[in-house]
Each structure stands twice: as structure tokens, then as C-alpha cells.
N, C-alpha and C positions, 0 to 999 in steps of 0.2 A: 450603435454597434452593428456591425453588417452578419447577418445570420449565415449560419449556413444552410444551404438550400436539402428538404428533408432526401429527396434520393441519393445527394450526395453523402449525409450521413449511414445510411443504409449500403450505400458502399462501399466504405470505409468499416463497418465494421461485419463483413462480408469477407472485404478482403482479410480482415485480423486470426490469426489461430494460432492454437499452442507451439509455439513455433519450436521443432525436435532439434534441427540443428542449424547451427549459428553460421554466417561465414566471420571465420576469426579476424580476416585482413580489413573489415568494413567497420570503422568505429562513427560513431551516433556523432554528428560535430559539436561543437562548444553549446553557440548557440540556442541548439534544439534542447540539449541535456539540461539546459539550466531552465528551458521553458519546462519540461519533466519533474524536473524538482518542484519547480514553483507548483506545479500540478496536485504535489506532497503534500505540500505546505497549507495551500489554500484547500484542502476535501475536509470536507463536515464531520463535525460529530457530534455526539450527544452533549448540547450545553456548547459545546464548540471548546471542549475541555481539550482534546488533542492529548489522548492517552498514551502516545508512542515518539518514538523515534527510529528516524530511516536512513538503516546504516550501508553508505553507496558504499562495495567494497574493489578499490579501487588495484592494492597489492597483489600483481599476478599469485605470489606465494604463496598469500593467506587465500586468493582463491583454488588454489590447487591442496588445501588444507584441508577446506571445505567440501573438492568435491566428491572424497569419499562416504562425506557423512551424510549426502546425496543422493544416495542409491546411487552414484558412479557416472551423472548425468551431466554430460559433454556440454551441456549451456552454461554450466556454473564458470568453466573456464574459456569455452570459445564463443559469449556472447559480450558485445561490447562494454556492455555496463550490467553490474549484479545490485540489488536492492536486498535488503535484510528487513524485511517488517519486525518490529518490535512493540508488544504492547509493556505499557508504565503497571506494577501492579500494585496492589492495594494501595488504590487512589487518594489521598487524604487532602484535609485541610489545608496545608503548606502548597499543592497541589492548586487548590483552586484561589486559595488567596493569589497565588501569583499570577493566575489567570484573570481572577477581578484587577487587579493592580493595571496589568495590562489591557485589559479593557476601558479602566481610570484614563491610562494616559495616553491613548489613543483617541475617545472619543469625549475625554473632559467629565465632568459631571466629579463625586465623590464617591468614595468609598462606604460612608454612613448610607449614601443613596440607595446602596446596590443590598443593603443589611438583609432585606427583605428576599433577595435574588439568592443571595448566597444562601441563606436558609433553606431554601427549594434544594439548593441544588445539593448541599448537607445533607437532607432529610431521604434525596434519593439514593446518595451514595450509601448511607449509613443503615439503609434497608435493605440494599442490595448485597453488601457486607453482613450481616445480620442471616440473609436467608441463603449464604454461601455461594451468588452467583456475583459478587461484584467483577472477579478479574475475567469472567465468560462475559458480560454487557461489555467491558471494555475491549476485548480481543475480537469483538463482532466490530466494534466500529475499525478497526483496522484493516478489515476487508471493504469495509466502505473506503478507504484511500485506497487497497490495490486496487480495485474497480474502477476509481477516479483515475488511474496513472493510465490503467492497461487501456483505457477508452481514450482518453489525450496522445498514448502513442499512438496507438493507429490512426487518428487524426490527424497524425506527424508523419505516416507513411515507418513507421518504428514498430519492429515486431517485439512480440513480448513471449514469454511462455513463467504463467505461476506455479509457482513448485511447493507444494505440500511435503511431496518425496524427501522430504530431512529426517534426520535427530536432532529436534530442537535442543536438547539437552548438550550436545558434543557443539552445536553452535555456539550456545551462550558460553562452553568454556574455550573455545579457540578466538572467538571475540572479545574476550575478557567479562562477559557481560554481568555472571556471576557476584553478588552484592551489589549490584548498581540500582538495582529495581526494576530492570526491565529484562524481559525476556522475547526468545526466540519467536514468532508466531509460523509466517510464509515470507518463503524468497520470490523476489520475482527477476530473469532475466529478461536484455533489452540490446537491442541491436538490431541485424540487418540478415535473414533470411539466407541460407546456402542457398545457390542456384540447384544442386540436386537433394534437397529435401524434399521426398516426396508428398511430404503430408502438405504442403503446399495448395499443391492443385486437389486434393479431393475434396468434393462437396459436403457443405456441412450438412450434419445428422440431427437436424432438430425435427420436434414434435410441430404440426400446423398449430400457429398464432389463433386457432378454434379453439383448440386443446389446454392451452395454457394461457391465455389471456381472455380472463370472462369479464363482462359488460353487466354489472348488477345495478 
């Protein structure tokens, strides 16, 4: 597999920022969007459970629904593509059977094999439910896929900006999300940069790699 060279990735996510405003005319092609999903798809998690779903909201409508419940932020409708992070909550059984299942019939082997796997992976759930952070473990790994997407677009030359700025709650009910099991976490928008945003060109504000990267 051919790497990419390291200052090339250094400038690539140099170039990347919360991008404020969108150009509405510049949509993401086929192509790139479906290499972005895939990006979804394949980011890790705990056990490789994949506690979410990621809902692309594609209905001008439903996104001009949404972007009140936004704090009022012009990306939710003028960036080319919207992502809806959602984490699965209280994780259960039914849950990872079907993720052993599929792990069965991808990579062969049995179900009695894995008896010992599953049990680990019961034992943490079931502790974590127990000491009231189960659906907070799961909602962390869902920032580990926005981080896997927002790093892949800018790789793509694809601006992103992640938005906190919701009511998750007015989400789940304009989504229908309400009784499904999952809920709202972060949106992220994706698209292509206004030529006058000027958050663009300013320099980023980080603390020196002294500061926040130690060598122990």
C-alpha cells in the first residue's frame, strides 16, 4: 500500500478547520462521499461493537427543520452533506450476538469458539451498566468515527465543521429517533469552503507540541 509522505499529512490537516461557512453551489461528488461513508463504517471501537448509526441527512426540508434546533448555524443547510452521529443505548446481548454472528460468517470459525469472547465482552458491558456509565463508554466511541471522518475529509481536500451547537433532544424527535434506541450525540457538516469565510486564512491557535505531547 503506497503511504502517504509525513509532511504531506501535516498539511493536509493544517489546511482543515471548523469551516463557518459553506459554499451552498459546491456539492462533495459521488465518488469522494461514498469513500466518506466507508470512512464511517470502517472507524474502531470498543470490541469493534459499533454502537451507532450515521444518519447522512440528505432532505433539504428536514435539514432546514433542523437548523433551528442548531443554534441557527448556516452549515446545517448550506454545507453539501450533513452527518447525524448517533450512539445505540443500553447495549445488550441481542446487540453483540449479532456482532459475533457476523464476525462467524466473515471470518469462519464457530459460534461455540467465540463462547469465551463473548463472555469478556458481557462481563464489560454488564459492569459498565451496573456502575451507570454504560451509554457515556458508548457515546465516547462515537467521537472516535467523527475524528476518523473529519481526518479522511481533509485528506479528500473536504471541509468539515463538528457541531455540538444542537438539541439533541428536538433532534431525535424531528428524526423520528425516539423508541428506536438510539440517540442524538454530534452533527458534523461536509462540503466545500466559501471563497469569503474568513476563518479560512487564520492561523491556527494551538499550544507548542512541548506543551501537550510528553515523551515518558
Amino acid at each position: 500500500m503506497n503511504t502517504l509522505p509525513p509532511e504531506q499529512l501535516v498539511q493536509h490537516l493544517q489546511w482543515r478547520y471548523a469551516t463557518k461557512k459553506f459554499d451552498p453551489s459546491a456539492r462533495i461528488p459521488a465518488p469522494v462521499w461514498a469513500a466518506l461513508e466507508q470512512s464511517l463504517v470502517l472507524a474502531p471501537s470498543s470490541f469493534g461493537l459499533q454502537p451507532w448509526k450515521f444518519l447522512v441527512i440528505d432532505d433539504p426540508a428536514l435539514r432546514a427543520q433542523l437548523e433551528p434546533k442548531s443554534w441557527g448555524q448556516k452549515q446545517v443547510t448550506e454545507a453539501s452533506h450533513m452527518v447525524v452521529f448517533t450512539v445505540r443505548t443500553g447495549l445488550d446481548e441481542a446487540h453483540v450476538d449479532r456482532f459475533l454472528d457476523s464476525q462467524v460468517a466473515l471470518r469462519g470459525g464457530t459460534r461455540e469458539a467465540l463462547a469465551g469472547y463473548r463472555g469478556m465482552i458481557l462481563n464489560s458491558l454488564n459492569g459498565a451498566r451496573t456502575a451507570g456509565r454504560l451509554d457515556t463508554w458508548q457515546t465516547h466511541q462515537v467521537y472516535i468515527a467523527l475524528g476518523q471522518f473529519m481526518a479522511a475529509a481533509a485528506l479528500l481536500g473536504v471541509d468539515t465543521c463538528p457541531m455540538e451547537g444542537i438539541e439533541p433532544a428536538a433532534y431525535d424527535s424531528i428524526l423520528g429517533l425516539e423508541g428506536t434506541g438510539y440517540r442524538t450525540v454530534v452533527v458534523c457538516t461536509a462540503g466545500y469552503r466559501s471563497a469569503d469565510d474568513k476563518y479560512a486564512s487564520l492561523p491556527k491557535v494551538r499550544f507548542p507540541a512541548a506543551e501537550v505531547v510528553r515523551h515518558v
